[in-house]
C-alpha positions in Angstrom: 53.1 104.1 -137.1 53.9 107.2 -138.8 50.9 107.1 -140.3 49.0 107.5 -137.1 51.0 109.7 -135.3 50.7 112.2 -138.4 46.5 111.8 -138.4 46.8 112.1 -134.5 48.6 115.6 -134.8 46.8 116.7 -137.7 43.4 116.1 -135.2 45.1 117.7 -132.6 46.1 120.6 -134.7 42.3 120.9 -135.6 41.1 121.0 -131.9 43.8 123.4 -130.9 42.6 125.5 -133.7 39.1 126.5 -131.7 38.6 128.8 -129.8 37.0 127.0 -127.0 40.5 124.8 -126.1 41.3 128.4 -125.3 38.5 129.6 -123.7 38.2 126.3 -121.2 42.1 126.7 -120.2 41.6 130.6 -119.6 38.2 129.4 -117.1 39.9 126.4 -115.8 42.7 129.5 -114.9 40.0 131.3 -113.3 38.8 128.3 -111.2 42.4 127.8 -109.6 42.4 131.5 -109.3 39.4 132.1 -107.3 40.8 129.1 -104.9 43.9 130.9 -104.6 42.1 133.9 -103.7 40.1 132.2 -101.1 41.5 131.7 -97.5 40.6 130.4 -93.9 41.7 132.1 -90.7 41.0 131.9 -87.4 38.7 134.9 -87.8 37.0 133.2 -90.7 37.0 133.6 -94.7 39.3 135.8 -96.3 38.7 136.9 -100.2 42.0 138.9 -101.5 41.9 141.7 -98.8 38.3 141.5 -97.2 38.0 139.1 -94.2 34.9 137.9 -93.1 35.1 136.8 -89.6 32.9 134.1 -88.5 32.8 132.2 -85.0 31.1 128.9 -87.0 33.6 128.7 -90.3 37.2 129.4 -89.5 40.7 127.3 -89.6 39.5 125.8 -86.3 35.7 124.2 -87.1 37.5 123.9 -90.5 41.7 123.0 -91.1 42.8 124.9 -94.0 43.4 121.7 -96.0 39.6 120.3 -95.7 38.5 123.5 -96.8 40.5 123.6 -100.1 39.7 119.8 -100.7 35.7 120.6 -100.4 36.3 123.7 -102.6 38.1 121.5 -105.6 35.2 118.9 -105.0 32.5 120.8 -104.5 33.6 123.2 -107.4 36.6 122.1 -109.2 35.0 118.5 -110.0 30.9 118.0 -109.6 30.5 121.7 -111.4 33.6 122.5 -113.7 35.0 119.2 -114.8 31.8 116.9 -114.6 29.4 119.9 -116.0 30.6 123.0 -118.2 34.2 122.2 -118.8 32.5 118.5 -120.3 30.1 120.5 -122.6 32.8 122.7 -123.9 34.8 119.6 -125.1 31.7 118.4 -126.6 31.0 121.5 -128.8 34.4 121.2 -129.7 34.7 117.8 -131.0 31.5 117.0 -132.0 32.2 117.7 -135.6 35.4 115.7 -135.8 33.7 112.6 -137.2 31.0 114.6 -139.2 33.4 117.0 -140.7 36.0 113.5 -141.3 33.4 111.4 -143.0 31.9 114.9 -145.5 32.1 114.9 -149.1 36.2 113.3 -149.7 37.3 114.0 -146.9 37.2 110.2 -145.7 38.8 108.8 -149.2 42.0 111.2 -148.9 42.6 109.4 -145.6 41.6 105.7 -147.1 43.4 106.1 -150.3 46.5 105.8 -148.3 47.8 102.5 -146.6 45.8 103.1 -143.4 42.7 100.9 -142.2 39.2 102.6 -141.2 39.8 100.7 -137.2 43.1 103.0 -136.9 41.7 106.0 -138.0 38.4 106.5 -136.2 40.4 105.0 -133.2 43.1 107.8 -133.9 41.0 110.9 -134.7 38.6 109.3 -131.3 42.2 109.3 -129.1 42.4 112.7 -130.5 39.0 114.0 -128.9 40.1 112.8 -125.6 42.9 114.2 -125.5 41.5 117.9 -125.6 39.5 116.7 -122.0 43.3 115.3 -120.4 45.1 118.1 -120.9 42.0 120.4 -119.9 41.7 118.0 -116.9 45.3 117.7 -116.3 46.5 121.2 -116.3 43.6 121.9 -113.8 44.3 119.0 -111.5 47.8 119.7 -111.1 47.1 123.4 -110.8 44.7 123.0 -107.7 47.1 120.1 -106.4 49.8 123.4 -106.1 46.7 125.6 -104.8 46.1 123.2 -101.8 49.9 122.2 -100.9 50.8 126.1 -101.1 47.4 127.5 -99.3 46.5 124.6 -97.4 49.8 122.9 -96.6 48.9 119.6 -97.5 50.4 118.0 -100.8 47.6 115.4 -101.9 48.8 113.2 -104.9 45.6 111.8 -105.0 43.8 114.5 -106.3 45.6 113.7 -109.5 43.4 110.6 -109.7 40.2 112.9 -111.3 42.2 113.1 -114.5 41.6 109.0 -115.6 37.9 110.1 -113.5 36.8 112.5 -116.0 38.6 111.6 -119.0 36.6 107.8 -118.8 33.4 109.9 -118.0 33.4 112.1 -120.8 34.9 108.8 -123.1 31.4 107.8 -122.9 29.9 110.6 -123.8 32.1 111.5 -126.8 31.4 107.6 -128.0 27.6 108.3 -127.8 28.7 111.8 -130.1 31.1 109.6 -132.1 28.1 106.9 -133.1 25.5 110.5 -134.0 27.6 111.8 -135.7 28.5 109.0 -137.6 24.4 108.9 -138.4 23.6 112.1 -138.7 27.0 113.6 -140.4 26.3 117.1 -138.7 27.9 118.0 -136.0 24.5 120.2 -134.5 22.6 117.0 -134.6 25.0 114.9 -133.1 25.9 117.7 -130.0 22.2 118.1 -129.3 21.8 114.6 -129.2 24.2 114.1 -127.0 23.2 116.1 -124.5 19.5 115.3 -124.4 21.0 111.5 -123.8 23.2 113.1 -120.9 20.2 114.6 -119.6 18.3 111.7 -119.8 20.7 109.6 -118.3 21.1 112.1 -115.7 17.0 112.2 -115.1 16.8 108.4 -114.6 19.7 108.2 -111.9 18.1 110.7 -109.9 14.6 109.3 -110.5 16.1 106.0 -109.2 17.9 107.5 -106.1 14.7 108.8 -105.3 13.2 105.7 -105.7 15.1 104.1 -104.0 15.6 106.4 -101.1 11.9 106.0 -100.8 11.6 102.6 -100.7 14.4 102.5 -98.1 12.2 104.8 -95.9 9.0 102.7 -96.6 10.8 99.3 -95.5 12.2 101.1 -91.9 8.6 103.0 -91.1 6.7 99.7 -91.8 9.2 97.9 -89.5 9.3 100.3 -87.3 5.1 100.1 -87.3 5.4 96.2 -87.0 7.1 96.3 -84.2 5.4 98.6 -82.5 2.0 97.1 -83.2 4.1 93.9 -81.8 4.6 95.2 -78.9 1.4 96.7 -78.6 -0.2 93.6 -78.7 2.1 91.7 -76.6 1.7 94.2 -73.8 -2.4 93.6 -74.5 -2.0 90.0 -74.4 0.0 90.0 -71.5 -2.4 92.0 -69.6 -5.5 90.5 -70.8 -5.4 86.8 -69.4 -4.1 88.5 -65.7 -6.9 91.0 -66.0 -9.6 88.3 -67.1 -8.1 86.2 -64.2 -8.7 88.8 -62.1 -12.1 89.7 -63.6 -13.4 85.7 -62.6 -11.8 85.7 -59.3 -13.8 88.9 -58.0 -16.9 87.5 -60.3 -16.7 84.3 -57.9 -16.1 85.9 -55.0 -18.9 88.6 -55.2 -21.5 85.0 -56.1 -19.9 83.4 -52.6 -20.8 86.8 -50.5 -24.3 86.6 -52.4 -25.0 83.4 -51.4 -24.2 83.7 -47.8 -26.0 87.1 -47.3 -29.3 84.8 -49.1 -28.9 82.3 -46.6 
């Protein structure tokens, strides 16, 4: 047990050595920032000391509260977390597993009493946890931004920490496995993100395919049914009208024959 804890700090220790854990905790500062800075009023928006009044977004169209929430989704989560602050914890561990399994690196670690299962699965814990505590110190930052600006504490916010962590678990196996192959830690990050973006492609290719579908199904109902009643309406009127068309046929013969005789 000592064993791992010792590898698992050691990884840590290499992580917190970059730059970029810095660089992403300064920007995820920034990020709460710029919601702190942000306000709605009656009047509108207000940035720091410049109000912006508007009669169609204020605290009344929108509570204080809503806005902050759509602010750390529309922001915090689908571009930060999900996007930049994921690729910046990719450049950064990408080379764990290259840089672990170069020239004797790998035997000073296996020449001790320690199996190869316990320390990939160490030194991979190890990778997540640079995206948790990225994650989490951002997460519980905003979760103070939105109970002290917008007067609503939401615990549930928390719940984008396991969120993102499992989403970026996936892609940091994907690196894992490339870099494993490749040993080099360019190779495997580039990889990695032309999967993402592939990935990425074929779910929107597949909404849209979908979506189209779904629009194709209702128009052709919607046709069918018209053309239904279309033709019932026809139907309906055409025996009543041919009826009628006979009955005047007949009685225009009956006036013919009279008039001949």
């Amino acid at each position: 047990m000592s064993q791992t804890i010792a590898i698992f700090i050691d990884a840590y220790r290499s992580i917190n050595s970059q730059k970029l854990f810095w660089v992403g905790l300064v920007i995820s500062g920034l990020v709460v920032a710029v919601f702190a800075c942000v306000a709605v009023n009656p009047q509108g928006i207000k940035l720091l000391f410049w109000q912006i009044d508007s009669p169609w977004f204020n605290s009344t169209t929108t509570p204080p509260a809503l806005f902050y929430k759509q602010i750390f989704v529309g922001v915090g989560i689908d571009m930060w977390l999900s996007f930049l602050a994921a690729v910046l914890a990719l450049i950064s561990t990408a080379g764990i597993f290259p840089r672990l399994i170069e020239g004797g690196a790998i035997d000073l670690f296996v020449s001790k009493p320690i199996g190869r299962l316990r320390l990939f699965t160490t030194e991979y814990v190890a990778g997540l946890l640079f995206v948790t505590l990225q994650v989490g110190i951002f997460s519980v930052a905003s979760l103070l931004v939105i109970g002290l600006r917008g007067g609503v504490w939401e615990p549930g916010l928390l719940i984008a920490v396991p969120l993102v962590v499992c989403f970026f678990s996936y892609l940091f196996s994907v690196c894992v496995l490339l870099g494993v192959l490749t040993r080099s830690t360019v190779a495997a990050l580039l990889l990695t993100l032309l999967f993402w973006c592939f990935v990425v492609m074929t779910a929107k290719a597949e909404l849209t395919v979908m979506t189209f579908q779904a629009m194709e199904r209702h128009g052709v109902s919607f046709h069918m049914e018209t053309h239904r009643g279309a033709r019932r309406a026809g139907t309906g009127g055409g025996p009543s009208g041919a009826s009628g068309n006979s009955a005047a046929a007949s009685e225009a013969s009956a006036h013919g024959g009279l008039g001949t005789a």
